[in-house]
N, C-alpha and C positions, 0 to 999 in steps of 0.2 A: 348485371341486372339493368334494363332498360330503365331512365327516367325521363323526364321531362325536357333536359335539357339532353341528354346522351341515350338518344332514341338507337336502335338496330340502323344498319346502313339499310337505304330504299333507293331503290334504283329505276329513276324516269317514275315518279310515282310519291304524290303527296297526300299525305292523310287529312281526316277531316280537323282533327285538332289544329294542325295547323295551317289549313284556309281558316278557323274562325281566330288565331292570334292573328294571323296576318293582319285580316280585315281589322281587327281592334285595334292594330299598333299601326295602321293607316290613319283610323280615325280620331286616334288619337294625336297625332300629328296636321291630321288637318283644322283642327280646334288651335292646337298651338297656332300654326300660321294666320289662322283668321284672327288669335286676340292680336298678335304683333303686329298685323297691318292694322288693327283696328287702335290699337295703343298709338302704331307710329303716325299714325296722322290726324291726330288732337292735333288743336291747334295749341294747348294750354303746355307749359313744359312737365315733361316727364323725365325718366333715366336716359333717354336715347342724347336729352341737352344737356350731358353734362361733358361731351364732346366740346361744348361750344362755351363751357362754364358756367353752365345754369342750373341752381339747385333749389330744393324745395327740402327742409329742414339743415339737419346735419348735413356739411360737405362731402362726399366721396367721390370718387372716378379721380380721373386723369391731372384736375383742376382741384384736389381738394384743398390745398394747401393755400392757393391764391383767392380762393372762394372764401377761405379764415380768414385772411386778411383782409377781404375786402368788406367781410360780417363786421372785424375787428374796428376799422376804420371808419363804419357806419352808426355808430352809439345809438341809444335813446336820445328823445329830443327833448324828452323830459314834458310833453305836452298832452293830456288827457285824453283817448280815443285815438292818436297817431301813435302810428309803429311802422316799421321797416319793413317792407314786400318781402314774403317770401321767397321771391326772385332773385337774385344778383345776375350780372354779368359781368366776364374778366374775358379781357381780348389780350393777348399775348403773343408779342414779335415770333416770329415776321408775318402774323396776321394785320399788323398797325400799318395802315397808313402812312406812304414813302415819308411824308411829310411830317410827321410823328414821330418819326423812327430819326429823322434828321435833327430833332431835338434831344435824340438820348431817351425818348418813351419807350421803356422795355414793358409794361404792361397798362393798361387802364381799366377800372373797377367805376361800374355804374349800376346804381341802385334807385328805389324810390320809397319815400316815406308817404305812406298813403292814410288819409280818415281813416279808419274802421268803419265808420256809417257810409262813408258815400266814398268810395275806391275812385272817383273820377276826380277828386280834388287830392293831390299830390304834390311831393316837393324830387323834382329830379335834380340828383349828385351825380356829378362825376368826379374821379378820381386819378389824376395821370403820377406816375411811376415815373421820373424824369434819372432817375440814377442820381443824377448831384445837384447841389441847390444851384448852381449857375443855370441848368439847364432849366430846373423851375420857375427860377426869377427868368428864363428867356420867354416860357410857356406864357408868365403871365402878360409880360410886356405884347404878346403877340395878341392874345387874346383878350386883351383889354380895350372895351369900344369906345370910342369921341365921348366925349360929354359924362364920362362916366367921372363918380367921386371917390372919394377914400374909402376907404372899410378897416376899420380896427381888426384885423386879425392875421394869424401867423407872422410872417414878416411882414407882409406888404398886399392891400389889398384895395378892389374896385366893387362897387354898387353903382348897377344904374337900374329904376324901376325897381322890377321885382325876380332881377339878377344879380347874379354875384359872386365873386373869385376870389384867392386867396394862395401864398404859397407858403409853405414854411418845412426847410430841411429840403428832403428831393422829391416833395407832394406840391402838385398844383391841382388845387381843388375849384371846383365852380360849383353854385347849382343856378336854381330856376325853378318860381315858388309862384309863378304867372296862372297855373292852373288853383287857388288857392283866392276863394274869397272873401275869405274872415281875414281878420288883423292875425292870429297863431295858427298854424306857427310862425311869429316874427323874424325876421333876416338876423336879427340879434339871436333871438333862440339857435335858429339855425347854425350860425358861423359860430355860436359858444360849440354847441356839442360836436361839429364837425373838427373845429380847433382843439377842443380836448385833448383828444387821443394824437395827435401830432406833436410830433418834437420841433419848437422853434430853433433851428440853428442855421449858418449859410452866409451868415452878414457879420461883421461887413465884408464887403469882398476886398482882395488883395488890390485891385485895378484904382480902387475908390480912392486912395490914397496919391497915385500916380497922377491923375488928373489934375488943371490947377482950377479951384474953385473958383477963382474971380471970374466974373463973366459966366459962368457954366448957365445952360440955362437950363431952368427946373424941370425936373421927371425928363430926360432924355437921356439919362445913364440907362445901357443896355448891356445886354450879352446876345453875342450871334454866333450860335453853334456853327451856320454854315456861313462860310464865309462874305459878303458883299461885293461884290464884284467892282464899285466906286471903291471900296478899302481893300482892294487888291487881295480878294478872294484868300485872306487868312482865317483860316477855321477855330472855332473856338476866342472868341477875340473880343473885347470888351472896349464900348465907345461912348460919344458923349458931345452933344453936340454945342457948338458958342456960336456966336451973333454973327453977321454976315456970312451964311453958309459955311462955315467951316468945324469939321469934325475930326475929334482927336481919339485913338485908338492905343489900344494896349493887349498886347498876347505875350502869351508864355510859351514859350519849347519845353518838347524833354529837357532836350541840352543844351550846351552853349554852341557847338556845333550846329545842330539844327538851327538855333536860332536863327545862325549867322548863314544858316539857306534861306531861311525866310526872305531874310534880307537880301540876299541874292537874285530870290524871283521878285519881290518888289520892283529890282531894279531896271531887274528886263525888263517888267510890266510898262514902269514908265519909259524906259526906251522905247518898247515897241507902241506905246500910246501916246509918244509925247517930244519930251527929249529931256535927257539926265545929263544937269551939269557937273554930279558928285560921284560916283561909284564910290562904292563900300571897299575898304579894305583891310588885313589885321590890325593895321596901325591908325586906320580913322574909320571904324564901321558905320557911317553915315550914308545914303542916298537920299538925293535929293534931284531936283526939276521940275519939268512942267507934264504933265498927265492928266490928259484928257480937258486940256483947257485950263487947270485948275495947276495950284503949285502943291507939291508934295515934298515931307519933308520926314525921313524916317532912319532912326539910329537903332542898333544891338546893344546892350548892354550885358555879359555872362546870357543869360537864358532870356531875359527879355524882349521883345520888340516893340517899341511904343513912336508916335510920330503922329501928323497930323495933316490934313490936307483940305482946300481952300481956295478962295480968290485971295489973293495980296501975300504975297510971301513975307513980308514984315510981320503979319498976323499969324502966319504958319508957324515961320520959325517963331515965334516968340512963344509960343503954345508949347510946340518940340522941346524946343533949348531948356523953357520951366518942368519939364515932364523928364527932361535928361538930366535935373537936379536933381529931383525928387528918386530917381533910380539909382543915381549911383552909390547913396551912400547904405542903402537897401539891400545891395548887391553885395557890398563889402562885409556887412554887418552878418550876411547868409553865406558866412564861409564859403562862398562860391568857386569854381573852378580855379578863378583868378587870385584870392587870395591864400588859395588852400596851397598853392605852389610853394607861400613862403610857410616853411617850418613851423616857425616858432607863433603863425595862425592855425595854425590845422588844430583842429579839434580832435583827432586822435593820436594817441602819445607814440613816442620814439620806443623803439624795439631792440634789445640788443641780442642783434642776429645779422652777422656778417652776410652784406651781400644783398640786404632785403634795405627797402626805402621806403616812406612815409607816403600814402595815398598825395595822388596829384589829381585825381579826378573827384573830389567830393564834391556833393550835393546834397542840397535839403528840402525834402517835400514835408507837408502838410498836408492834413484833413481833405482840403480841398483838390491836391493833386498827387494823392497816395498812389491810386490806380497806376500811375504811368511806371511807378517803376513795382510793383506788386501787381500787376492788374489780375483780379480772379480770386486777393487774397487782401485788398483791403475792407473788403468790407466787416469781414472778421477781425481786424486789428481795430478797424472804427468801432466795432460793438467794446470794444474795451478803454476804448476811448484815448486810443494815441491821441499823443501832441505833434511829434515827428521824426522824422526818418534822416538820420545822417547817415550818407553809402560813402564807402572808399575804398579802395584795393590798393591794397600793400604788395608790393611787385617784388620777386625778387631773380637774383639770375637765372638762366636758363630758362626765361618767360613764363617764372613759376608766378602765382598770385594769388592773394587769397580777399574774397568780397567778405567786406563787412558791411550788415546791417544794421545800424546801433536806433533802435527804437526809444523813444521817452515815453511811455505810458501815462503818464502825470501822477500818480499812486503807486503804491509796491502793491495792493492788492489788484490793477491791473495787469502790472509786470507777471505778477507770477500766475495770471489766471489764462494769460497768453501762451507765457511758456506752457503751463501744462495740458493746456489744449491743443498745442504745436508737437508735443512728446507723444512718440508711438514705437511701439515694437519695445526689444531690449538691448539699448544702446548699453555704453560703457558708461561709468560714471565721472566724472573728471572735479577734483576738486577746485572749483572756480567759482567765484561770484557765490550765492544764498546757495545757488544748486545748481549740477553742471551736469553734462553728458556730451562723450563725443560720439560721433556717426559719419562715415562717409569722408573720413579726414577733416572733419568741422569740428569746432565748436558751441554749443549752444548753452547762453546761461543769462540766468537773472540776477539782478544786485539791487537793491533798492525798489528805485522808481522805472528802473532800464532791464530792456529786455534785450539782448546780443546774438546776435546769428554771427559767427565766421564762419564762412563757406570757403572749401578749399576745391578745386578746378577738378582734382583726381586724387584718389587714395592712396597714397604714399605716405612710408613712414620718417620721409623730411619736409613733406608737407602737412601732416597730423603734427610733428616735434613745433614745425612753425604756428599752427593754429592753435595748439594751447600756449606756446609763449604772446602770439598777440590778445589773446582773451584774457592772460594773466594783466598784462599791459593795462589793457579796459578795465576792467574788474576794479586795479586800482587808484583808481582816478574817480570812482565812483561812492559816491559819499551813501551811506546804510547804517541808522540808528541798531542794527542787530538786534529789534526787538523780534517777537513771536509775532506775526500778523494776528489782528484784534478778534478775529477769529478765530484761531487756532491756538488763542490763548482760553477761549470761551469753550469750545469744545472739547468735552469732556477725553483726556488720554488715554483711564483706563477701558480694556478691551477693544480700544482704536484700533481698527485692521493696517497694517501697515501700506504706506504710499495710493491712501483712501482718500484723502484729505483735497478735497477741489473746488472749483470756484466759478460759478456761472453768472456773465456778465446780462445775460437778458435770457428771457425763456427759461425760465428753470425750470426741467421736467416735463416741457413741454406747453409750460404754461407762462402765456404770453402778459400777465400782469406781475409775473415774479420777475425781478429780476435784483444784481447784486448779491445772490446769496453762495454761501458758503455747504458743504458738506463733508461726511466724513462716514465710510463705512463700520457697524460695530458688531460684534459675539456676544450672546450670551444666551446660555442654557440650552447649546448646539442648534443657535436660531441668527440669523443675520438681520440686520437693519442699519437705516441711515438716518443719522441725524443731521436737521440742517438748521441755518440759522443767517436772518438776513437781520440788519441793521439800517432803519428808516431815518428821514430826518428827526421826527417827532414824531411822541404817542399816537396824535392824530392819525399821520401819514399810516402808519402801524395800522393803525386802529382800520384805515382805508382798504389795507391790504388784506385784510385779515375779512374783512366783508363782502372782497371780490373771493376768496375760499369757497366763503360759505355756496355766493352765487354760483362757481364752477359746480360744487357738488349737487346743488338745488338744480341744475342744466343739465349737466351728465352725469349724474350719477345718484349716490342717496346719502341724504346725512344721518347718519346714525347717531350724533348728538351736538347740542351744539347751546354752549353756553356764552352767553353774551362778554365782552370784554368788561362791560361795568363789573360780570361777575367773577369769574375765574379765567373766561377767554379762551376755554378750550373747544373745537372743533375737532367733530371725528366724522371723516367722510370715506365711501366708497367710490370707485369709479376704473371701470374697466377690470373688476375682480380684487383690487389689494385696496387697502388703506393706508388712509392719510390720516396723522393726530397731529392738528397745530395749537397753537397757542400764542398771547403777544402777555409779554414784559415789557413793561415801558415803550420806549422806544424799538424795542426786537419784538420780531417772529421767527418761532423756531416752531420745530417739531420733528415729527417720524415720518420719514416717506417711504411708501410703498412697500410694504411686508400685508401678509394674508392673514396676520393673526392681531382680534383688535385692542384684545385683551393685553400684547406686545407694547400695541402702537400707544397705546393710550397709558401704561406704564412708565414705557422708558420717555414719553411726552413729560410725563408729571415729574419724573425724576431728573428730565433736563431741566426742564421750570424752576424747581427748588435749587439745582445749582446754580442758575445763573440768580437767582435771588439772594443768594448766601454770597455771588464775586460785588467786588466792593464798586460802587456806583455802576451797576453795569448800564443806564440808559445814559449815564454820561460819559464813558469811559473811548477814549481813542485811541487805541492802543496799536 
């Protein structure tokens, strides 16, 4: 039977029906294309700018994520009638500027706090993304103008007029309040709210110590991502300058090898510019002469390179020689290549396993240069807040070896929130350390404060026999009170889902004001949920977190109840279809996340609450 859409076959021959869809499904297409050109050429931003990172409410497209961040980093200014432009903008490598990008700026976030009465009085922020605090302390030194003063904020900051900068952690912020002819918002207002939401950390730097303070002269400590071509084009290199022109320099290699290239181009540099009376060698890695008129005067020490250069070489070296005091016993002290040769220094234990020998290459990175030998995966380690990174490889015959990673987390609830965020698939389970697993002929395990990788080159089962005896090795040397983590002493065991129990060091859930919290998958009455529970400094801080809740659900979502902490503290919110039932005890917040039933969430909320009120001091309790 003919229809509409599966008409009789016609041949050379169209009915009137369909000249008149035609013509309507033309005209309807021609409507489309005239609102699109009529959309896309506003001047005001639409959906078309969010190619470019420009949004107007909630973020989506392409940019949504860095358009959060850059909402996140923009706060209230806390001042009557001002608020934050609906606009942002986020430019993002390799859209940045060569020169930008030479800094380590992998994105920038610029915004404007505008009147609500009069939109032409504004305060513009920018925001630079510098990757490490060396690069933001480089940002500011760059961007900081003559005649400019201090400014109390983040680590280290400048005001001139009615400008102003600041860095703190791997953010270099400025703005510019010049359009603004009332006294508020204040630069004070300002640098408070922008400083808030920023983590101060970055200082002091490793270099700062290296230096010798006498004579230094004030604010001329630097960092030069790209190298100076007077300091012999070493990149990433930190200087400082003293009295008769002369400036002192300090970088770090990966290795002690590299280093000791560095040192090598230095040396051509002054030969080819000058003339070298010292050449560098394993037994005096020292160059020195005359380059470029000037005397230069530069030593290796393990990973080091530090030295100075100058009129009067009396002033050089003495600069040098005080800067090769200061290093050498730094070197020694960081189990360096050099003294990790001798035994009975090595920081990882002897293995009884014929044939195998104790790492001869160790090394030890910090916070500040994790990336180089992690790059891609420290930033994940820094959310958990390593201390540092001891590497070695245990060699054994027939150029077998196995790389260790021996991580310090500074806490076991780091330790173990690393490991289980590092655990995927279904390994084997190996009894080592708090909890173990092999894969791939490694080992992986936590014990205390320490988190252990042994990686083994290739899967063999004489090289899997060797990676769990060196992780047994580690394991015990590793000091562990064997209590229950302070969490997982609080959360409730019974109808705990088995290997539910986890640990999110920043963003819980998605939400960027939660962080440190603990959770734990549970069953009951053939229904799942999750209980979780964070531990603040104080009630207050509690009380603080507990208020950004509310706010999230009051922005995206709905509250469905919500009692004050003076009274019971319970919060019941919606958002994106499930619920949330929080609540604070003292010093904790806990609650139900994400289940669809509220009458669930708001149950097993009040039934957490009452146990943790019945465990014995639980706001003081550190378990």
């Amino acid at each position: 039977m003919p229809t509409f859409f599966a008409r009789r076959y016609m041949r050379d021959r169209v009915g009137r029906r369909e000249k008149a869809v035609g013509a309507l499904v033309l005209a309807i297409l021609g409507v489309i294309v005239i609102a699109v050109v009529a959309v896309a050429a506003r001047d005001e931003p639409t959906l078309f700018d969010l190619a470019e990172g420009t949004f107007r409410g909630e973020p989506s497209g392409p940019h949504a994520r860095e358009l959060r961040v850059a909402r996140s980093m923009m706060p209230s200014l806390g001042t009557a009638g001002w608020a934050l432009d609906d606009a942002l903008t986020v430019t993002l490598s390799p859209d940045l500027p060569d020169d930008l990008a030479a800094y380590g700026v992998r994105s920038t976030y610029h915004g404007r706090y505008a009147n609500l009465a009069d939109r032409e009085q504004y305060v513009e922020v920018e925001i630079f993304d510098a990757g490490l605090p060396e690069n933001a302390f480089a940002l500011l030194r760059r961007f900081t103008p003559q005649g400019a003063g201090p400014l109390p904020a983040g680590n280290e900051g400048w005001t001139l007029g009615e400008r102003g900068g600041f860095w703190a952690g791997r953010y270099y912020t400025r703005f510019d309040r010049s359009h603004v002819p009332t006294e508020q918002p204040g630069i004070k207002v300002i640098t408070d709210a922008l400083a808030s939401v920023q983590i101060t950390y970055g200082t002091p730097f490793w270099a700062q110590d290296v230096f010798p303070a006498e004579n230094r002269l004030p604010g001329t400590f630097r960092y030069l991502p790209v190298g100076d071509p007077g300091l012999f084009a070493i990149d990433r290199c930190f200087a400082v300058s003293y009295p008769d022109g002369v400036t002192a320099l300090a970088a770090r290699a990966p290795t002690a090898s590299a280093a000791a290239q560095l040192l090598d181009r230095a040396a051509a540099q002054i030969q080819e510019f000058g003339s070298l009376s010292q050449s560098p060698s394993p037994q005096s890695p020292i160059a020195s002469g005359t380059y470029t008129d000037q005397y230069a005067f530069l030593f290796a020490q393990d990973r080091t390179v530090c030295g100075a250069v100058g009129p009067g070489a009396d002033r050089v070296s003495g600069i040098a020689s005080a800067m090769l005091d200061r290093v050498r016993p730094a070197s020694v002290a960081s189990a360096s290549a050099a003294s990790a040769s001798r035994k009975d220094e090595s920081p990882f234990p002897s293995v009884d396993l014929p044939g195998w020998n104790l790492p001869d290459n160790v090394r030890l990175f910090d916070p500040t240069n994790l990336w180089e030998k992690i790059d891609g995966r420290a930033d994940l380690y820094l959310a958990y807040n390593v201390s540092t990174l001891t590497f070695g490889s245990y060699r054994g015959d027939n150029n077998m070896s196995l790389d260790v990673y021996w991580y310090d987390m500074t806490e076991a609830d780091n330790a173990f929130g690393i490991y289980q965020s590092e655990f995927g698939g279904h390994p084997e389970p190996v009894d080592v350390g708090r909890d173990g697993y092999t894969a791939g002929g490694g080992v992986f395990f936590w014990k205390g404060a320490h988190y252990v990788r042994v990686e083994a080159t290739e899967d063999t089962p004489e090289l899997s026999a060797a990676a769990r005896a060196v992780a047994a090795a580690i394991a015990a040397v590793i000091t562990d009170d064997g209590k229950l983590l302070w969490a997982d002493a609080l959360l409730p065991q019974e109808n705990r889902r088995p290997d539910s129990f986890e640990y999110y060091a920043s963003d819980a859930f998605g939400l960027d004001f939660l962080s440190g919290v603990f959770s734990a998958d549970y069953d009951a009455d053939e229904q799942r949920y999750k209980l979780f529970i964070h531990r603040a400094p104080d009630p207050d801080t509690a009380a603080e977190t507990f208020s950004a809740y509310v706010r999230f659900f009051e922005d995206y979502g709905k509250v469905l109840n919500h009692d004050s902490v003076e009274e019971t503290g319970l919060l019941i919110g919606e958002s994106g279809g499930v619920i949330d039932a929080v609540f604070v005890s003292g010093r904790y917040l806990g609650g139900v996340n994400g289940v669809e039933d509220a009458k669930l969430a708001e149950g097993q909320a009040q039934a957490f609450r009452a146990l943790l009120a019945q465990a014995d001091s639980p706001t003081e309790g550190d378990r």
